[in-house]
C-alpha positions as CSV (number, residue, x, y, z in Angstrom):
1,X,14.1,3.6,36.4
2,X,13.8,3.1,32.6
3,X,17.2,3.4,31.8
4,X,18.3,-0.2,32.5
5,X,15.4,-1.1,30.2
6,X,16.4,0.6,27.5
7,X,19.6,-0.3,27.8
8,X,19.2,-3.9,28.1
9,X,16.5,-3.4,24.7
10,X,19.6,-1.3,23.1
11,X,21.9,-4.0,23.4
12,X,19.7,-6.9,22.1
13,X,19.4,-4.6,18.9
14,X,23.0,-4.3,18.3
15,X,23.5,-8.3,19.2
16,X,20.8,-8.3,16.2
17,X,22.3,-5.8,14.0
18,X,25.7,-7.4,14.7
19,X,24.3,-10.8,13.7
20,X,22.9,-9.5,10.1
21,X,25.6,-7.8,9.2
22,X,27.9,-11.1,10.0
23,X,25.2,-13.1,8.3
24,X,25.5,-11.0,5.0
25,X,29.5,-10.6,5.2
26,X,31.6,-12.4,2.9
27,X,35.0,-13.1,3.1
28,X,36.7,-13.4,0.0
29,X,40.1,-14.9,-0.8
30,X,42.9,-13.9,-3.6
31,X,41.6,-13.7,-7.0
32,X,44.7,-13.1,-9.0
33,X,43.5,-14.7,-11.9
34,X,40.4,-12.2,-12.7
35,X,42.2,-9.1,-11.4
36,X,39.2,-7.7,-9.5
37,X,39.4,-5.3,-6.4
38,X,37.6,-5.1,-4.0
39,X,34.8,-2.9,-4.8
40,X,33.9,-5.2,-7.2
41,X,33.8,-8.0,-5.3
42,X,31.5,-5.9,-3.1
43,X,29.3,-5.0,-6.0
44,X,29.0,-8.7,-6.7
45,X,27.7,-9.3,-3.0
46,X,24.9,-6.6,-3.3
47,X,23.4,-7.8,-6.4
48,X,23.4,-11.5,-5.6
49,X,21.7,-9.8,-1.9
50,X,19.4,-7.6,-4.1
51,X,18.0,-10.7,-6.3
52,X,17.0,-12.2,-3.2
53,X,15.3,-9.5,-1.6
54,X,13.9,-8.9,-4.9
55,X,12.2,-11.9,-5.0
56,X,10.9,-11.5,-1.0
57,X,9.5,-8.3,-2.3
58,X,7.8,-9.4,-5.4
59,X,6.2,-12.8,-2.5
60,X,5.1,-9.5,-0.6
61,X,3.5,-7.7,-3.1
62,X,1.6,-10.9,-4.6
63,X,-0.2,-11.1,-1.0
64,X,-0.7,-7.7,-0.8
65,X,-2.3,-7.4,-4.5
66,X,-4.0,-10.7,-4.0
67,X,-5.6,-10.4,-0.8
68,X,-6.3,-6.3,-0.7
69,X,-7.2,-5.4,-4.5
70,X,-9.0,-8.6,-5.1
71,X,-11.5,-7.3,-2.3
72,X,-12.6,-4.1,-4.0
73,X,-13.0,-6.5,-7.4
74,X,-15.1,-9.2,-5.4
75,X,-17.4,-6.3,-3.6
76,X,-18.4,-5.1,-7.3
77,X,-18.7,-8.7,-9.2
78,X,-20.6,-9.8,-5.5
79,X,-23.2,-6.6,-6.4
80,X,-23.4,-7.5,-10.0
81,X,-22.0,-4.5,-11.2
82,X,-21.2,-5.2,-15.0
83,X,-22.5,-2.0,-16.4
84,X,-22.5,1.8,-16.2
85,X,-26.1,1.6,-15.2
86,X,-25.1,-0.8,-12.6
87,X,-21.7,0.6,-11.7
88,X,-21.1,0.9,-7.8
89,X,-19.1,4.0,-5.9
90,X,-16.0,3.6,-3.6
91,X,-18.9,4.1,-0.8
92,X,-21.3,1.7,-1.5
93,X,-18.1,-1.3,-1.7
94,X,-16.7,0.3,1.2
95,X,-13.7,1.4,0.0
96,X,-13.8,4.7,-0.4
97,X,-11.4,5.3,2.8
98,X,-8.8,2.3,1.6
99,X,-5.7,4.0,0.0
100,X,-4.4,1.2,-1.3
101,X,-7.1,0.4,-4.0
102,X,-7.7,4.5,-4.6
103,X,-3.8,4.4,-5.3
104,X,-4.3,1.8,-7.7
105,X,-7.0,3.0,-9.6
106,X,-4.9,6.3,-9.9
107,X,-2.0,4.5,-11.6
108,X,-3.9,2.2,-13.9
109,X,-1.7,-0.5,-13.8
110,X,-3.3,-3.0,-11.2
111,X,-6.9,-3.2,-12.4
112,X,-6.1,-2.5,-16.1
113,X,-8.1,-4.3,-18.5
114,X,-10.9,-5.3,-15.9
115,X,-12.2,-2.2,-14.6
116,X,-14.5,0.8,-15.7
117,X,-14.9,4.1,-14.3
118,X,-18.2,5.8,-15.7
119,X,-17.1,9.6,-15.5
120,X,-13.4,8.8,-17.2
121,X,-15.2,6.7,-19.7
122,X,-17.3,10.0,-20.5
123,X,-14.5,12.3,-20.1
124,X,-12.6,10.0,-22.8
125,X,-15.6,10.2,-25.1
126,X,-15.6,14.0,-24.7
127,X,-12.3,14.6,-24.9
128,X,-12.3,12.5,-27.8
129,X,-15.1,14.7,-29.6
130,X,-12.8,17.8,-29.2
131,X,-10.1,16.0,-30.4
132,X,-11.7,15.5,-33.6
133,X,-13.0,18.9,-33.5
134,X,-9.8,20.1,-33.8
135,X,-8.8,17.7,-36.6
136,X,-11.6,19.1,-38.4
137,X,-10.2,22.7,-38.0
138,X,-7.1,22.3,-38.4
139,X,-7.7,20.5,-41.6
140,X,-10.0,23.5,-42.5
141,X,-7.1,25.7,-42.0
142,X,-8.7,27.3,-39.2
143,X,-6.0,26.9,-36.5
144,X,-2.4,28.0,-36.1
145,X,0.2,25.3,-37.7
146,X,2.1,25.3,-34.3
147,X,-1.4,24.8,-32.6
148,X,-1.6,21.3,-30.8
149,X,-4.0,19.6,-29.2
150,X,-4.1,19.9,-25.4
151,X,-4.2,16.3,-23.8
152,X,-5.7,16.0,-20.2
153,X,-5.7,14.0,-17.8
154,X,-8.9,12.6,-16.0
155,X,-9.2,13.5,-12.3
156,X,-10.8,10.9,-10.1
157,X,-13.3,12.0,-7.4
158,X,-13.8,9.0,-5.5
159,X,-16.6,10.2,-3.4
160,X,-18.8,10.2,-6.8
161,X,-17.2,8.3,-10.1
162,X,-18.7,4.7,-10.3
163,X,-16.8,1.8,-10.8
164,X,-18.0,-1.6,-12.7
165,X,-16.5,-4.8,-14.6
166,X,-18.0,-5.6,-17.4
167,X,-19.5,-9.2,-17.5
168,X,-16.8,-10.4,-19.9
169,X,-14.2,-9.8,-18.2
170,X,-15.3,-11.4,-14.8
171,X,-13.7,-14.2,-15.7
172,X,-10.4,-12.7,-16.4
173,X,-10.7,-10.1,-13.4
174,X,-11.9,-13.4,-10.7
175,X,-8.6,-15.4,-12.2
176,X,-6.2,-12.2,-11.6
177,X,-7.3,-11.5,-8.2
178,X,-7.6,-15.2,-6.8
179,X,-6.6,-15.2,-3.5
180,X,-6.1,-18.9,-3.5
181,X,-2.1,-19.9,-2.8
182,X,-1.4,-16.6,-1.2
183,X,-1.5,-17.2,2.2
184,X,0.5,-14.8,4.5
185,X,1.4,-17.8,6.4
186,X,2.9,-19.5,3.2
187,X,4.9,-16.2,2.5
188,X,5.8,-16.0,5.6
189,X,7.6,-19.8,5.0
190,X,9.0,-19.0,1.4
191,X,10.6,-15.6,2.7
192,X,12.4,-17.8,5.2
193,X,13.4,-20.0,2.7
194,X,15.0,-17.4,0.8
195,X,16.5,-16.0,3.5
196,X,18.6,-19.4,4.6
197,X,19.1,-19.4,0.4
198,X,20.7,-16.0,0.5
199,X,22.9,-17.0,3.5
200,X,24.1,-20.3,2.1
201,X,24.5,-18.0,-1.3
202,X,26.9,-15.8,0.4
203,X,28.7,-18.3,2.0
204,X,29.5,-20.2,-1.4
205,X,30.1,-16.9,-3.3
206,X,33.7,-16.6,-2.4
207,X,34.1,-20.8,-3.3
208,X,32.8,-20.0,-6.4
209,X,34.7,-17.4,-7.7
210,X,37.6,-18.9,-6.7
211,X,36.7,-21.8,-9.2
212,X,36.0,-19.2,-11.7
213,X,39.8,-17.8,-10.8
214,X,40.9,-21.2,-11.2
215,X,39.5,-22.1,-14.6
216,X,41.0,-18.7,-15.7
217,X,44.2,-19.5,-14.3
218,X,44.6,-23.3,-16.3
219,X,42.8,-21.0,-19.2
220,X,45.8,-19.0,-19.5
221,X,48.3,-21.3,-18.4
222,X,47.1,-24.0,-21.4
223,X,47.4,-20.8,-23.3
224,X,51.2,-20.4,-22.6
C-alpha cells in the first residue's frame, strides 16, 4: 500500500540529488599551460563552493545570534538588572531550559564583555586570593620550587548563579544584539542570492582558468 509512495518520494529525491550534484559540476577543459591535474582542479571547485557556503553559514548564524541571544540580554536590561544586587537567574528570564544561550555563556565568547555572572565573579576573586597566597609562600620559601599554582575553572549552575549587565555597557550589549536587519525572511533572500552566485561561479570557473592558461601560454611564448 505504501510502497508506491515511497517510491514515488524516493525518486523525487534522487531527481533532486541528481540536480545538485549537476548544478555544482564543472566541466573543465585542457589546461596545458598551468600543468594542473585533475585533483587540483577539483580542489579549486570545493574551495570556491566552500567560500560560498561559508558565507550562507556566517547569514545563518547572524540570525541565529541576533534574534536568540539578544533575548536573554533584552529580558535582563528589560528587569534592570545592572548589578549583583540586581542580577537575575536563568529562571526568572526564562531561560533556564534554552540551550542555546546556557551554551553560550559556557564558552564565553558570545556575551563577552557585556555580561556578569555573580558566583564566577566571586569565584575569580577567591581564586585570586589564593593565588596570591601562594605568591606569598612561595616567595617565603615555603613551597616546593616545582610547586605551581592549580588554575580552575568556574562551573556554572544555571539553576542558581545570577546573571546582570552592568549599566555601562547597556549600550554596547543593546547595539551587539540588535535584531534590526536580521530578518529570517531577508536571509532567506540573500542565501538564494548566493546560491544563483555560486552556480554562475562554477559555471565561469572553467572560462576563467582557461584565460589564466592563456596569459601563461603568450607569457612563455613572449618569453621564447
Amino acid at each position: 500500500m505504501f510502497k508506491p509512495v515511497f517510491s514515488t518520494l524516493e525518486n523525487y529525491f534522487e531527481l533532486i540529488l541528481d540536480a545538485i550534484r549537476e548544478a555544482f559540476s564543472v566541466e573543465y577543459g585542457e589546461y596545458d599551460n598551468l600543468g594542473i591535474t585533475e585533483l587540483t582542479l577539483e580542489r579549486i571547485r570545493v574551495v570556491v563552493i566552500a567560500v560560498f557556503l561559508g558565507m550562507i553559514v556566517g547569514i545563518i548564524l547572524t540570525v541565529f545570534n541576533k534574534r536568540v541571544y539578544s533575548g536573554f540580554v533584552r529580558s535582563l536590561v528589560n528587569d534592570s538588572a545592572y548589578t549583583p544586587e540586581t542580577a537575575k537567574t536563568l529562571g526568572e528570564t526564562g531561560y533556564l531550559k534554552n540551550p542555546a544561550v546556557t551554551f553560550a555563556i559556557r564558552s564565553g565568547n558570545v556575551y563577552k564583555g557585556v555580561l556578569h555572572c555573580v558566583e564566577a565573579e566571586e569565584f575569580e576573586m577567591e581564586q585570586e586570593r589564593r593565588r596570591e597566597v601562594f605568591r606569598a609562600k612561595a616567595a617565603a620559601g615555603l613551597t616546593d620550587p616545582s610547586d605551581k599554582f592549580k588554575e580552575a575553572k568556574y562551573r556554572y549552575d544555571f539553576s542558581k548563579d545570577r546573571f546582570y549587565i552592568p549599566e555601562e555597557d547597556v549600550f554596547e550589549a543593546e547595539e551587539k544584539f540588535r535584531t534590526k536587519g536580521t530578518s529570517p525572511v531577508l536571509a532567506v533572500i540573500l542565501t538564494v542570492i548566493i546560491l544563483v552566485a555560486l552556480y554562475f561561479a562554477l559555471r565561469l570557473l572553467p572560462d576563467i582558468i582557461m584565460l589564466i592558461n592563456n596569459f601563461v601560454g603568450m607569457m612563455f611564448r613572449a618569453a621564447e
